[in-house]
Biopython code that builds the backbone (N, CA, C, O; Angstrom):
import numpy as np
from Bio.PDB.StructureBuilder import StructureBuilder

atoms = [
    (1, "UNK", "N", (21.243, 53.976, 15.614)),
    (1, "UNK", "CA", (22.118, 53.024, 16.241)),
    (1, "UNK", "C", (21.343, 52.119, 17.204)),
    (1, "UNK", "O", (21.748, 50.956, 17.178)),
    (2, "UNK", "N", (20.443, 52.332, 17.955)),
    (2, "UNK", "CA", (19.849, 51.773, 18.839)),
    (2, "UNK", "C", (18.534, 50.951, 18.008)),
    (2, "UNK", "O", (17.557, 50.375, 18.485)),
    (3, "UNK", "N", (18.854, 51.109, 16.905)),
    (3, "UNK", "CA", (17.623, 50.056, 15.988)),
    (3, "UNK", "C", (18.461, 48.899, 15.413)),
    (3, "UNK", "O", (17.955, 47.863, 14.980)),
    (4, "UNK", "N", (19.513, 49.104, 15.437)),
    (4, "UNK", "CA", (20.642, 47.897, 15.176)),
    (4, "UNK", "C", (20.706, 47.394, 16.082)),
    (4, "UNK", "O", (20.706, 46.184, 15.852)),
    (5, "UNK", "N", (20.787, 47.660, 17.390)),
    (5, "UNK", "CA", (21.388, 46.577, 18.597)),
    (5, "UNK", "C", (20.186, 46.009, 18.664)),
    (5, "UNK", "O", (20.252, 44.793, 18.487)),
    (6, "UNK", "N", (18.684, 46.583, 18.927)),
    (6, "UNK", "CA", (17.965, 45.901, 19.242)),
    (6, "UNK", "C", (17.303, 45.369, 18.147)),
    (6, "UNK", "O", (16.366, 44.693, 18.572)),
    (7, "UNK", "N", (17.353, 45.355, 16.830)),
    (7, "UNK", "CA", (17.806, 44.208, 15.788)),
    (7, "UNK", "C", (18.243, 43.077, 16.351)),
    (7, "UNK", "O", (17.532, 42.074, 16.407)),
    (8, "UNK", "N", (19.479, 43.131, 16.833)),
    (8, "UNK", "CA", (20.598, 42.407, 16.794)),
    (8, "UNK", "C", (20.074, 41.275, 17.942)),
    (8, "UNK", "O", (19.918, 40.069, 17.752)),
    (9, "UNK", "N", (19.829, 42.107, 19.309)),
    (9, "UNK", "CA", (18.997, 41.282, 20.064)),
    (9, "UNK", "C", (18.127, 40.613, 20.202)),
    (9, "UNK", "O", (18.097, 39.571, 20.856)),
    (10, "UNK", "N", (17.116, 41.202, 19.491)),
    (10, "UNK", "CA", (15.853, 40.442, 18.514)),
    (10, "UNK", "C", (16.260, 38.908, 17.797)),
    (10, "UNK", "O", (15.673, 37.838, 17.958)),
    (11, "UNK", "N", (17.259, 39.149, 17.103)),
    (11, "UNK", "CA", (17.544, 38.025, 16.164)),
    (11, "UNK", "C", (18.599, 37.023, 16.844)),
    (11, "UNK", "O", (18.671, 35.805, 16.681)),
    (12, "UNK", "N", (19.217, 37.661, 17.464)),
    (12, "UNK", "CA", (19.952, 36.466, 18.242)),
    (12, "UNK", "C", (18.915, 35.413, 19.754)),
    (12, "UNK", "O", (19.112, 34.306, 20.254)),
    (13, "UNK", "N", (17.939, 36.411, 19.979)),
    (13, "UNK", "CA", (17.247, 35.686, 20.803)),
    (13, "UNK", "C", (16.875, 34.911, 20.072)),
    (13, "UNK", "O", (17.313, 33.795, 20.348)),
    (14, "UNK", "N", (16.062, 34.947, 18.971)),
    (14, "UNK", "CA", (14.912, 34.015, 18.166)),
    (14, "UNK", "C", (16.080, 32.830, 17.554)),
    (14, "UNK", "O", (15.441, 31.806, 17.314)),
    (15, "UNK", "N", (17.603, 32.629, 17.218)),
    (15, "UNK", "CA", (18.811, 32.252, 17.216)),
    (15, "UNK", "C", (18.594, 31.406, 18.514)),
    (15, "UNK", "O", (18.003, 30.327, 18.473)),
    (16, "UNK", "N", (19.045, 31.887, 19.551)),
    (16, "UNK", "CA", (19.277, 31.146, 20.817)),
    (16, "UNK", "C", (17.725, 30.176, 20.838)),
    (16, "UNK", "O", (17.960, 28.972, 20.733)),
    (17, "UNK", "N", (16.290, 30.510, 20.952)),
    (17, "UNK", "CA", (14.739, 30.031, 21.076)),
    (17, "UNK", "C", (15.305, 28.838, 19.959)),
    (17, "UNK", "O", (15.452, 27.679, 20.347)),
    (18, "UNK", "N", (15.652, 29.296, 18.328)),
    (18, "UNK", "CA", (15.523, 27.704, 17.534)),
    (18, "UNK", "C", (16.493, 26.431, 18.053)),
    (18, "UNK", "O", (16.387, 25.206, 18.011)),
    (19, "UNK", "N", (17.628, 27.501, 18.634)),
    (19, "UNK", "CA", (18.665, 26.003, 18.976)),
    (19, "UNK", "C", (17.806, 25.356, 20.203)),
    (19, "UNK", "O", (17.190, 24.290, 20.179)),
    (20, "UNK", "N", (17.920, 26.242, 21.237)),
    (20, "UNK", "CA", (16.896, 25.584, 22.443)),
    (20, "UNK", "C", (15.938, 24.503, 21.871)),
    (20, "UNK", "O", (16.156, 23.302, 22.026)),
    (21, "UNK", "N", (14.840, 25.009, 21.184)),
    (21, "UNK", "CA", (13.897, 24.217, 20.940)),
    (21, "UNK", "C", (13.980, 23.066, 20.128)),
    (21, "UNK", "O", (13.022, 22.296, 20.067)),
    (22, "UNK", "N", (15.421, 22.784, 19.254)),
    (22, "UNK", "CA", (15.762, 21.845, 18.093)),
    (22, "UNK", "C", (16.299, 20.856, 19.462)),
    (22, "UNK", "O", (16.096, 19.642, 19.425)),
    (23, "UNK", "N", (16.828, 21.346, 20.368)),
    (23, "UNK", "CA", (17.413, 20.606, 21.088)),
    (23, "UNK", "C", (18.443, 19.146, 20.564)),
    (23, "UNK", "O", (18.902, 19.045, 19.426)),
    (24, "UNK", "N", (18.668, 18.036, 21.752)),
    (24, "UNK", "CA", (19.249, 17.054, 20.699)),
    (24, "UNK", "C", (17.874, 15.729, 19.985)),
    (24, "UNK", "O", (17.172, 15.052, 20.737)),
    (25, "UNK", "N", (17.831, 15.689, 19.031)),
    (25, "UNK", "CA", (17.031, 15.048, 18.199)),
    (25, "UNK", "C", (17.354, 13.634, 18.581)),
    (25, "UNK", "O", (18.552, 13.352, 18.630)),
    (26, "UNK", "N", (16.210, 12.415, 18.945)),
    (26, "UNK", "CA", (16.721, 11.196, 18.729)),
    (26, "UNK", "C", (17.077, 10.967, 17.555)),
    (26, "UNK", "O", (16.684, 11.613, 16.584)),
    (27, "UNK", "N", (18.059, 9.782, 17.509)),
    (27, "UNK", "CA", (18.264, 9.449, 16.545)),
    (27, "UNK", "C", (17.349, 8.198, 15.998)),
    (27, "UNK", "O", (17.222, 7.122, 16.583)),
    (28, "UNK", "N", (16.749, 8.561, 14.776)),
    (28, "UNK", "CA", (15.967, 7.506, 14.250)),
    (28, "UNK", "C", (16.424, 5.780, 14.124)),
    (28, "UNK", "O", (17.316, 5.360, 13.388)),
    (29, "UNK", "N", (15.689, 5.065, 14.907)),
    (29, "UNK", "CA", (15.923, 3.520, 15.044)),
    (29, "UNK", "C", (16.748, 3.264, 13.899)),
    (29, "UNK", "O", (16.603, 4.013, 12.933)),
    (30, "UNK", "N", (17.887, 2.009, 13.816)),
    (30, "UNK", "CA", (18.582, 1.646, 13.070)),
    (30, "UNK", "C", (17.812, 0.736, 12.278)),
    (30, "UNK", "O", (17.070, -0.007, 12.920)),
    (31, "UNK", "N", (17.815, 0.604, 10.862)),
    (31, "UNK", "CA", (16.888, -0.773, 10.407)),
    (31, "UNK", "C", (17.500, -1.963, 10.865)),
    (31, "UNK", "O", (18.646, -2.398, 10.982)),
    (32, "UNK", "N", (16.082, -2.426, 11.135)),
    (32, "UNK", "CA", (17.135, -4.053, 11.783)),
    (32, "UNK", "C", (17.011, -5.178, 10.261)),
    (32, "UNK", "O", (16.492, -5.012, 9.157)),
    (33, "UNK", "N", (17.675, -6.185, 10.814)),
    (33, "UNK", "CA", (17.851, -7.345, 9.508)),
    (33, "UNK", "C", (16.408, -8.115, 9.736)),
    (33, "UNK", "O", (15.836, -8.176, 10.824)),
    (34, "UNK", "N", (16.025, -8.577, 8.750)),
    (34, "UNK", "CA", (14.761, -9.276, 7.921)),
    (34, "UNK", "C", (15.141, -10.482, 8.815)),
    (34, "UNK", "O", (16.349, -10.710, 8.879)),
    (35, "UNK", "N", (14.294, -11.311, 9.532)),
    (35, "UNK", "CA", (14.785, -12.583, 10.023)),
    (35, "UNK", "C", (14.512, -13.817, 8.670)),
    (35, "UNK", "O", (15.071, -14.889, 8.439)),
    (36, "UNK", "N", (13.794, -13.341, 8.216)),
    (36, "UNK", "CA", (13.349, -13.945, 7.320)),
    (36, "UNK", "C", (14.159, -13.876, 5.917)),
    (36, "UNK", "O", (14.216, -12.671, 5.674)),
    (37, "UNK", "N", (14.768, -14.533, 4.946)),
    (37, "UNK", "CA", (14.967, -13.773, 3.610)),
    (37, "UNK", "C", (13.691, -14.147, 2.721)),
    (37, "UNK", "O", (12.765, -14.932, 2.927)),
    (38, "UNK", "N", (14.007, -13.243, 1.596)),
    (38, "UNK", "CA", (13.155, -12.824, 0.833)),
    (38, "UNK", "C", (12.619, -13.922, -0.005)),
    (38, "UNK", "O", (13.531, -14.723, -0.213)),
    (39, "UNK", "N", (11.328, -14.348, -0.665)),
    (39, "UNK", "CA", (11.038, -15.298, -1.214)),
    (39, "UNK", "C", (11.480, -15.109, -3.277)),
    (39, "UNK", "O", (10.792, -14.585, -4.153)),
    (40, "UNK", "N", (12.453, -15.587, -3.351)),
    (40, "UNK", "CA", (12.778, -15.047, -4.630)),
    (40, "UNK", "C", (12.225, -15.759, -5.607)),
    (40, "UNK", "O", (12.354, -15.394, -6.776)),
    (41, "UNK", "N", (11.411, -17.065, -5.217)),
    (41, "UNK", "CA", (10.363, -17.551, -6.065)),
    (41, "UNK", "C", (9.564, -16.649, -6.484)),
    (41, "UNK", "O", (9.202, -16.766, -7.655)),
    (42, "UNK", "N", (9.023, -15.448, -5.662)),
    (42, "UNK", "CA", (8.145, -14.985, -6.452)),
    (42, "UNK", "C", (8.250, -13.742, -7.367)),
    (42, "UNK", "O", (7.380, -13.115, -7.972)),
    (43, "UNK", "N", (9.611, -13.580, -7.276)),
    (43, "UNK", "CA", (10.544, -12.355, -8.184)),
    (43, "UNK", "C", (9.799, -12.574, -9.537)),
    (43, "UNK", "O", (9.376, -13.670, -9.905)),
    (44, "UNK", "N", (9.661, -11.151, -10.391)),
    (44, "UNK", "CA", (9.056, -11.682, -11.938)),
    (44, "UNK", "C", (10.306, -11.473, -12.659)),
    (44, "UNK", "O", (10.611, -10.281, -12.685)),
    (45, "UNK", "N", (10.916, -12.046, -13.101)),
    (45, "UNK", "CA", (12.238, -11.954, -14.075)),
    (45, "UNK", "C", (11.935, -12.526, -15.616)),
    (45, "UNK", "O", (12.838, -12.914, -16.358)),
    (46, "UNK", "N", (10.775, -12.517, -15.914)),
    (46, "UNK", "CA", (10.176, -13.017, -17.333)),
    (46, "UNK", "C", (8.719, -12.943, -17.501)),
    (46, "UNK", "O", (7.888, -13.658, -16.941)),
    (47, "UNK", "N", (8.464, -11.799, -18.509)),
    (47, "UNK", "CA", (7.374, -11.812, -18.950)),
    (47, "UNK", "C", (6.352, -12.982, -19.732)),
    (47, "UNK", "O", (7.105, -13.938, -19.919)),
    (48, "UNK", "N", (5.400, -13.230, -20.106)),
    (48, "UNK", "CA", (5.009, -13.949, -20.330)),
    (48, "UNK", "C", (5.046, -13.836, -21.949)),
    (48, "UNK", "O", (4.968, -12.757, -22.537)),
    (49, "UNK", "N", (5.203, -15.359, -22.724)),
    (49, "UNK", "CA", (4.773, -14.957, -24.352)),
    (49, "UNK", "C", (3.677, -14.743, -24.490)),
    (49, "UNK", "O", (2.792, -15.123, -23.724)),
    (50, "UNK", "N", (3.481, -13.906, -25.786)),
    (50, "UNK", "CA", (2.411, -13.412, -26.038)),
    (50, "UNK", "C", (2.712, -12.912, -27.406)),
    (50, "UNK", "O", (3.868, -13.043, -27.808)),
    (51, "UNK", "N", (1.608, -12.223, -28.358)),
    (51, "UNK", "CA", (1.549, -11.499, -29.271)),
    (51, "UNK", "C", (2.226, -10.222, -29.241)),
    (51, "UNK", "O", (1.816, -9.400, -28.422)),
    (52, "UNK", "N", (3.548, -9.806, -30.269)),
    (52, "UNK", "CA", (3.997, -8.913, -29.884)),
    (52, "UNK", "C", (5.212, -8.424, -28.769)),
    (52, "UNK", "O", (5.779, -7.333, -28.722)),
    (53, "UNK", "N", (5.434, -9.801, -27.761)),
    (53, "UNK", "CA", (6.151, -9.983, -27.043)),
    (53, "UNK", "C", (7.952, -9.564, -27.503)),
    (53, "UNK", "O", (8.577, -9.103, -26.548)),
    (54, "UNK", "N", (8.707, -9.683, -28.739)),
    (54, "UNK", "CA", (9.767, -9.106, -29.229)),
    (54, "UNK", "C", (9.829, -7.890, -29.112)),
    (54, "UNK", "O", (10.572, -7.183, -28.432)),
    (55, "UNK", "N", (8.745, -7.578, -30.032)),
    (55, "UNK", "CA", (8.953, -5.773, -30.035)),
    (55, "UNK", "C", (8.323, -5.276, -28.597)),
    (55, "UNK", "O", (7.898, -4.124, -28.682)),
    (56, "UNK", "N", (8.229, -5.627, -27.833)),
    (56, "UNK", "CA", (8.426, -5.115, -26.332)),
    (56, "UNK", "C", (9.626, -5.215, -25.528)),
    (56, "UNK", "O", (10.153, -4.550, -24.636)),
    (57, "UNK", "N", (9.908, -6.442, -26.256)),
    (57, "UNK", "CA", (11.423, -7.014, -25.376)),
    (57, "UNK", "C", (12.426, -6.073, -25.928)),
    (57, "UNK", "O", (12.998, -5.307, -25.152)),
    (58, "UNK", "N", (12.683, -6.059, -27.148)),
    (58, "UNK", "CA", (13.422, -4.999, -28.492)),
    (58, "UNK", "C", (13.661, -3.277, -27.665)),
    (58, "UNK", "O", (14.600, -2.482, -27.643)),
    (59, "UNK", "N", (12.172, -3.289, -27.026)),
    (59, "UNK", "CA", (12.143, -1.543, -27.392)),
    (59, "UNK", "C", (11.762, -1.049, -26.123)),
    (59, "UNK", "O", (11.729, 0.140, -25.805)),
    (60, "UNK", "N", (11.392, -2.300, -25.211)),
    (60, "UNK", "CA", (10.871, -1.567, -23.792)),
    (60, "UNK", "C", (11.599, -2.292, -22.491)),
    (60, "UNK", "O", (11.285, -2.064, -21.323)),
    (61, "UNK", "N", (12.664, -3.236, -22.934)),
    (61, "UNK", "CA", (13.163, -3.950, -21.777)),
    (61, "UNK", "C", (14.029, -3.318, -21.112)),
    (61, "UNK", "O", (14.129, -3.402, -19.888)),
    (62, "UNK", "N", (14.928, -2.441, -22.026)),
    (62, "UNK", "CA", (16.047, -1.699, -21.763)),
    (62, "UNK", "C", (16.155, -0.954, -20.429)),
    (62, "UNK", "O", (17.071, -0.828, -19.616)),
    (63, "UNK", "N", (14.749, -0.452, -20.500)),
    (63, "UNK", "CA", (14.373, 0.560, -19.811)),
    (63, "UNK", "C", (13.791, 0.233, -18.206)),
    (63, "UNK", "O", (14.081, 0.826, -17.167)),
    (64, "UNK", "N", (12.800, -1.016, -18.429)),
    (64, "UNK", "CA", (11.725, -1.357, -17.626)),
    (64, "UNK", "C", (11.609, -2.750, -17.304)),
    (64, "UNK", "O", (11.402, -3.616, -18.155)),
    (65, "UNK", "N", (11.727, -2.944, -16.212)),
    (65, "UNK", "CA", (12.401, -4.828, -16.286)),
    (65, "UNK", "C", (10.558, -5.520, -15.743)),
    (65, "UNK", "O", (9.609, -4.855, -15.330)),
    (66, "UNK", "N", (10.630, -6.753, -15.929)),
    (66, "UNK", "CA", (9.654, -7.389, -15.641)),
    (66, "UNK", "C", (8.227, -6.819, -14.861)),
    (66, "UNK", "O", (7.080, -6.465, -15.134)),
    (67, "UNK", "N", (9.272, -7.018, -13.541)),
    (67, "UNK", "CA", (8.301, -6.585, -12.645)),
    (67, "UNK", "C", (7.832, -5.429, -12.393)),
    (67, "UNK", "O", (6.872, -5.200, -11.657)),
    (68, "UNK", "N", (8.672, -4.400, -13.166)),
    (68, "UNK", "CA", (7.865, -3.133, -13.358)),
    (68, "UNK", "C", (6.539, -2.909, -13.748)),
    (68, "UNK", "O", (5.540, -2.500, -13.155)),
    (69, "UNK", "N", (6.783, -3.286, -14.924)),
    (69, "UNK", "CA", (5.446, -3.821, -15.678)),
    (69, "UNK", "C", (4.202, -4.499, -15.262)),
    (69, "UNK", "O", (3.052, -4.131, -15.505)),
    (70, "UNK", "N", (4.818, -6.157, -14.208)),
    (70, "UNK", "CA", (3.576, -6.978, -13.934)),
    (70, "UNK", "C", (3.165, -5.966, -12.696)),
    (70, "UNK", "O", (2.137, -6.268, -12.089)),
    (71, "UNK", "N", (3.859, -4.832, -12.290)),
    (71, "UNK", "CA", (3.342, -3.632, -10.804)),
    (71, "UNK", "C", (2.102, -3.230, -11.339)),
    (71, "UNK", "O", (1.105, -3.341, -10.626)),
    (72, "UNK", "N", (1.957, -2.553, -13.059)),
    (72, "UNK", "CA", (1.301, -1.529, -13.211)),
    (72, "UNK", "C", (-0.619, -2.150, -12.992)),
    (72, "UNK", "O", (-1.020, -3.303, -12.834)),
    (73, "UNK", "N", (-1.175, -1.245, -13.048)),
    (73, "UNK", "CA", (-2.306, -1.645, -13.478)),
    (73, "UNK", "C", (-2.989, -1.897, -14.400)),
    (73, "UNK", "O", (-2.641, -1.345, -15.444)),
    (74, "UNK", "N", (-4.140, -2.737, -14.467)),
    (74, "UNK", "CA", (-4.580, -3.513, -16.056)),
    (74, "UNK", "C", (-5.198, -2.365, -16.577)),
    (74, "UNK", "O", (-6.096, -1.709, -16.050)),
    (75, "UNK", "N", (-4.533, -2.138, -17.871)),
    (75, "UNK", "CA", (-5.181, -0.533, -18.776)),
    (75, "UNK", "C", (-5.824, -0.795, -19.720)),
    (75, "UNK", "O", (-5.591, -1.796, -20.397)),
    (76, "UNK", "N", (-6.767, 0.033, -19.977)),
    (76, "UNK", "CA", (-7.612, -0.584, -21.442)),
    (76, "UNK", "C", (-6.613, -0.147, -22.403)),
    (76, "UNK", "O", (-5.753, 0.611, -21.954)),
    (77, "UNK", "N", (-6.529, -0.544, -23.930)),
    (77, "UNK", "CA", (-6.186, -0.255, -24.902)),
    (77, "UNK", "C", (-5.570, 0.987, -25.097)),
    (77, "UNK", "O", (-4.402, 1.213, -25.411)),
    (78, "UNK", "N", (-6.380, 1.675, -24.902)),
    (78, "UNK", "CA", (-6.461, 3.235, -25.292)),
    (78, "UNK", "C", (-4.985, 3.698, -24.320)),
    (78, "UNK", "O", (-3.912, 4.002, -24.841)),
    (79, "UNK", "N", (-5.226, 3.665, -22.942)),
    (79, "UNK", "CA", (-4.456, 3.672, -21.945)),
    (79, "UNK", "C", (-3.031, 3.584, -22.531)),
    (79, "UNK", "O", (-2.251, 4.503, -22.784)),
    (80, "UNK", "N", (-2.893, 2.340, -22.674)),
    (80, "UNK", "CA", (-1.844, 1.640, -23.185)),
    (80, "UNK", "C", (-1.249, 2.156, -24.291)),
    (80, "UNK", "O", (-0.093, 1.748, -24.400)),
    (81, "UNK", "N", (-1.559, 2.823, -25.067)),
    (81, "UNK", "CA", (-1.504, 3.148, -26.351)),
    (81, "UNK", "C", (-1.177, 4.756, -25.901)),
    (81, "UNK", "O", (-0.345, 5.084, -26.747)),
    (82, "UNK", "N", (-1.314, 5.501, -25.341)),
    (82, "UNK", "CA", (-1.076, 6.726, -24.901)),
    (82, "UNK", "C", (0.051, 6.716, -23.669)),
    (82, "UNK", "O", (0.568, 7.811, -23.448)),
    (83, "UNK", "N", (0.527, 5.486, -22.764)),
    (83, "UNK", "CA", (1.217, 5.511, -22.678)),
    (83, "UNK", "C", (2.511, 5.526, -23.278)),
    (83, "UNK", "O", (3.496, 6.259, -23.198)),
    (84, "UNK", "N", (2.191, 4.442, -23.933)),
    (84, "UNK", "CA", (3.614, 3.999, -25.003)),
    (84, "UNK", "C", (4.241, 5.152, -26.051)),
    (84, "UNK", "O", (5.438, 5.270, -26.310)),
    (85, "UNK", "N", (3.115, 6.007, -26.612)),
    (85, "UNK", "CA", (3.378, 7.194, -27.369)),
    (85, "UNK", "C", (3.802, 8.228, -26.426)),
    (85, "UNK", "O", (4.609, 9.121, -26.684)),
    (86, "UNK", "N", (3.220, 8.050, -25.354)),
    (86, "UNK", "CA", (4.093, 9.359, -24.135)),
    (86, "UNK", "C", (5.925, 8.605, -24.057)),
    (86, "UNK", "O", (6.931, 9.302, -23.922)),
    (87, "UNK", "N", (5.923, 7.708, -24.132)),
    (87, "UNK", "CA", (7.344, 7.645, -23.978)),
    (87, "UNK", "C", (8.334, 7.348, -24.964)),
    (87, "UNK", "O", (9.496, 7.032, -24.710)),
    (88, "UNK", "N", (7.789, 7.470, -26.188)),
    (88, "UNK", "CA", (8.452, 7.262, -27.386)),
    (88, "UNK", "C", (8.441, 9.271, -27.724)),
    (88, "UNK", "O", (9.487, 9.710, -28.203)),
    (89, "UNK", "N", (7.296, 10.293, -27.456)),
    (89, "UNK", "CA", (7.245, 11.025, -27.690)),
    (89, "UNK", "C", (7.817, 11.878, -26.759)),
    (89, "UNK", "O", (8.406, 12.843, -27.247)),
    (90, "UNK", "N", (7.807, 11.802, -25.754)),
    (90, "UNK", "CA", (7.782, 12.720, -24.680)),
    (90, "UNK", "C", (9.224, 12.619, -23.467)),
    (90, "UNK", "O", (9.713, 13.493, -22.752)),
    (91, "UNK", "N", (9.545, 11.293, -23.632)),
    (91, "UNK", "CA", (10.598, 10.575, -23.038)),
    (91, "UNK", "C", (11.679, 10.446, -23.989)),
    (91, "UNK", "O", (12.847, 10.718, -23.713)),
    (92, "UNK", "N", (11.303, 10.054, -25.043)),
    (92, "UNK", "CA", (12.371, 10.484, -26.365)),
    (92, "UNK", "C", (12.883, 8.681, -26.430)),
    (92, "UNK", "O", (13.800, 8.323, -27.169)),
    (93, "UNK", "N", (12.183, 7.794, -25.615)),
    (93, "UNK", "CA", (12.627, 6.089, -26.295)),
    (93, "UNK", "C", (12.364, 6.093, -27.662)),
    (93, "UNK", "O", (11.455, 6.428, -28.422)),
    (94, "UNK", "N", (13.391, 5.641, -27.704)),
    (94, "UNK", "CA", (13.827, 4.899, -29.324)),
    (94, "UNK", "C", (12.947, 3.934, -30.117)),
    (94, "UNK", "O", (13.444, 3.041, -30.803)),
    (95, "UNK", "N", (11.269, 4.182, -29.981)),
    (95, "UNK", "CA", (10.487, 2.906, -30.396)),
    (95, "UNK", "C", (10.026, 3.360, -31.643)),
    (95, "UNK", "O", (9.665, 4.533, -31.737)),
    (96, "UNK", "N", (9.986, 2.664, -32.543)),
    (96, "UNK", "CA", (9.890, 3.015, -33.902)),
    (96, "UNK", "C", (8.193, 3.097, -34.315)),
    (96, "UNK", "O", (7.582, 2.051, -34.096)),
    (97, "UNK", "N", (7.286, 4.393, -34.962)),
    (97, "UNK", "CA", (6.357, 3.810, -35.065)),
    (97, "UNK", "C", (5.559, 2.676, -35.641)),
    (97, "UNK", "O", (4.332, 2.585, -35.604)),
    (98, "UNK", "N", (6.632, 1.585, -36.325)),
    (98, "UNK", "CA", (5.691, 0.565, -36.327)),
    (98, "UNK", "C", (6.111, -0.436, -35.888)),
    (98, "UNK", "O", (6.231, -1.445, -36.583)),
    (99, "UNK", "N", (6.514, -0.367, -34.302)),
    (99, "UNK", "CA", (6.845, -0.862, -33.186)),
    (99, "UNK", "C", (5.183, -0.803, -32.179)),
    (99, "UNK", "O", (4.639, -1.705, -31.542)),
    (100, "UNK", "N", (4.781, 0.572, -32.387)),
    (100, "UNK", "CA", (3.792, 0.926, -31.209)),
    (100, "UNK", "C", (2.616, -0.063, -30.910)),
    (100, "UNK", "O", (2.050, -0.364, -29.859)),
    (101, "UNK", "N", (2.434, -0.495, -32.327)),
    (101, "UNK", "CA", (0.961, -1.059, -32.594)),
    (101, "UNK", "C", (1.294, -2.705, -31.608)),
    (101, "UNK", "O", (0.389, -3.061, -30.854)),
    (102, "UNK", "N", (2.308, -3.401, -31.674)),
    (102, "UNK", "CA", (2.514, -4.830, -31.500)),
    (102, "UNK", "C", (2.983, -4.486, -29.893)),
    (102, "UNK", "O", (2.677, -5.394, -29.119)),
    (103, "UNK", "N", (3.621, -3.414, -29.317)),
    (103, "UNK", "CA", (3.469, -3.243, -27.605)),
    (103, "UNK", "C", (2.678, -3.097, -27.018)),
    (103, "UNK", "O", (2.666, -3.611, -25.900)),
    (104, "UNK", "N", (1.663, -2.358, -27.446)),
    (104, "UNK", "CA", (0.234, -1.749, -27.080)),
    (104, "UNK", "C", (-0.682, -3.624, -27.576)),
    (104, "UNK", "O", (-1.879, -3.698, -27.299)),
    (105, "UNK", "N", (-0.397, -4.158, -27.856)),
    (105, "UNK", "CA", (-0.568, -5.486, -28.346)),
    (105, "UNK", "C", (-0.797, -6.071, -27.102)),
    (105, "UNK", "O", (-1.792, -6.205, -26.390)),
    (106, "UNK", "N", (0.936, -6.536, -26.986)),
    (106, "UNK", "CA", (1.375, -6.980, -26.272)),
    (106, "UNK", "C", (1.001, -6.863, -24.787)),
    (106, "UNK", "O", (0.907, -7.889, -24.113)),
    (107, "UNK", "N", (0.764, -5.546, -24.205)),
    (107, "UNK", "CA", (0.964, -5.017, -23.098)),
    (107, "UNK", "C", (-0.789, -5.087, -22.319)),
    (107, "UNK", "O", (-1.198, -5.213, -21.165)),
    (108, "UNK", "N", (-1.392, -4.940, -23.568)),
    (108, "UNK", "CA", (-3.609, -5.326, -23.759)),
    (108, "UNK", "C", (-3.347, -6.757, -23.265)),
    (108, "UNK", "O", (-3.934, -7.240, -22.297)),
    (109, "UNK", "N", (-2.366, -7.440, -24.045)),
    (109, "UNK", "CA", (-2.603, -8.972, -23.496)),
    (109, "UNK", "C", (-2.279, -9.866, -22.356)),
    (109, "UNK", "O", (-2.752, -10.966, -22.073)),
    (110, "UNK", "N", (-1.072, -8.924, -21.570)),
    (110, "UNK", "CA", (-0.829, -9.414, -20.302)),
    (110, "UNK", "C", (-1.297, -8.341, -19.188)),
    (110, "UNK", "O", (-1.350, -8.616, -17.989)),
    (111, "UNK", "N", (-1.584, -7.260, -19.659)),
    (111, "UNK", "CA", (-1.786, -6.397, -18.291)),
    (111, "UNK", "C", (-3.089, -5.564, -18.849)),
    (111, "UNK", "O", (-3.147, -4.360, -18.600)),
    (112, "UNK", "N", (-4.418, -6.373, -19.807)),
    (112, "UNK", "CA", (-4.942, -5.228, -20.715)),
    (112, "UNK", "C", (-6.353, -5.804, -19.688)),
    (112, "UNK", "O", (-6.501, -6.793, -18.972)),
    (113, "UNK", "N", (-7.501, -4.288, -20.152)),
    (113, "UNK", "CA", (-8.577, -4.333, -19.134)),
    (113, "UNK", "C", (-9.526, -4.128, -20.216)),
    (113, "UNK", "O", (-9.308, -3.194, -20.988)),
    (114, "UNK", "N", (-10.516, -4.842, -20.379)),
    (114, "UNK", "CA", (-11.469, -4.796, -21.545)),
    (114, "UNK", "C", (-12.870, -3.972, -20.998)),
    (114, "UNK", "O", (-13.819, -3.793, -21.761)),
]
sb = StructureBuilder()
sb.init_structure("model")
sb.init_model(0)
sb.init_chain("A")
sb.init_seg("    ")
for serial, (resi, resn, name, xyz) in enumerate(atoms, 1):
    if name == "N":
        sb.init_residue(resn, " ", resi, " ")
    sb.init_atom(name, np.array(xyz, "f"), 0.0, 1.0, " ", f" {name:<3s}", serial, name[0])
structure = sb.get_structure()
């Protein structure tokens, strides 16, 4: 019996120590407003033409809008080509394989690293 109370005391102290020490938390600054707005000139809302440019639009727009894309980094071929099969394979997109060859095209020609 006397290993329960002082249990009990044990754990309610270390109880009482976390509230103590959590004390009251500031509250994190409110975001303030942008004085500025945003420059929407430089929004990418259109890829560029190119070779292959449909069957990207067809099979990868759905998913991944412009500027996703102009974010990534310039990939060699190979890159590119193992991406696109990771997400037709692995992601389960709907790209047909003889879709792959003209994205991996496509994708060498605006974002590709030789």
């Amino acid at each position: 019996m006397r290993n329960a109370g002082l249990k009990f005391v044990v754990l309610f102290s270390l109880y009482v120590c976390t509230i103590l020490a959590c004390g009251e938390a500031e509250s994190p600054p409110h975001p303030t407003i942008a004085s500025e707005a945003a420059d929407l000139n430089n929004v990418v809302t259109k890829l560029p033409e190119a070779p292959g440019y449909a069957a990207f639009e067809r099979n990868c727009q759905s998913c991944h809008s412009a500027r996703y894309v102009q974010m990534q980094p310039n990939f060699p071929e190979k890159t590119w080509l193992t991406l696109v099969t990771k997400m037709q394979k692995t992601f389960g997109a709907p790209v047909p394989d003889s879709s792959i060859k003209e994205i991996v095209q496509y994708l060498v020609a605006i974002k590709g690293k030789s």
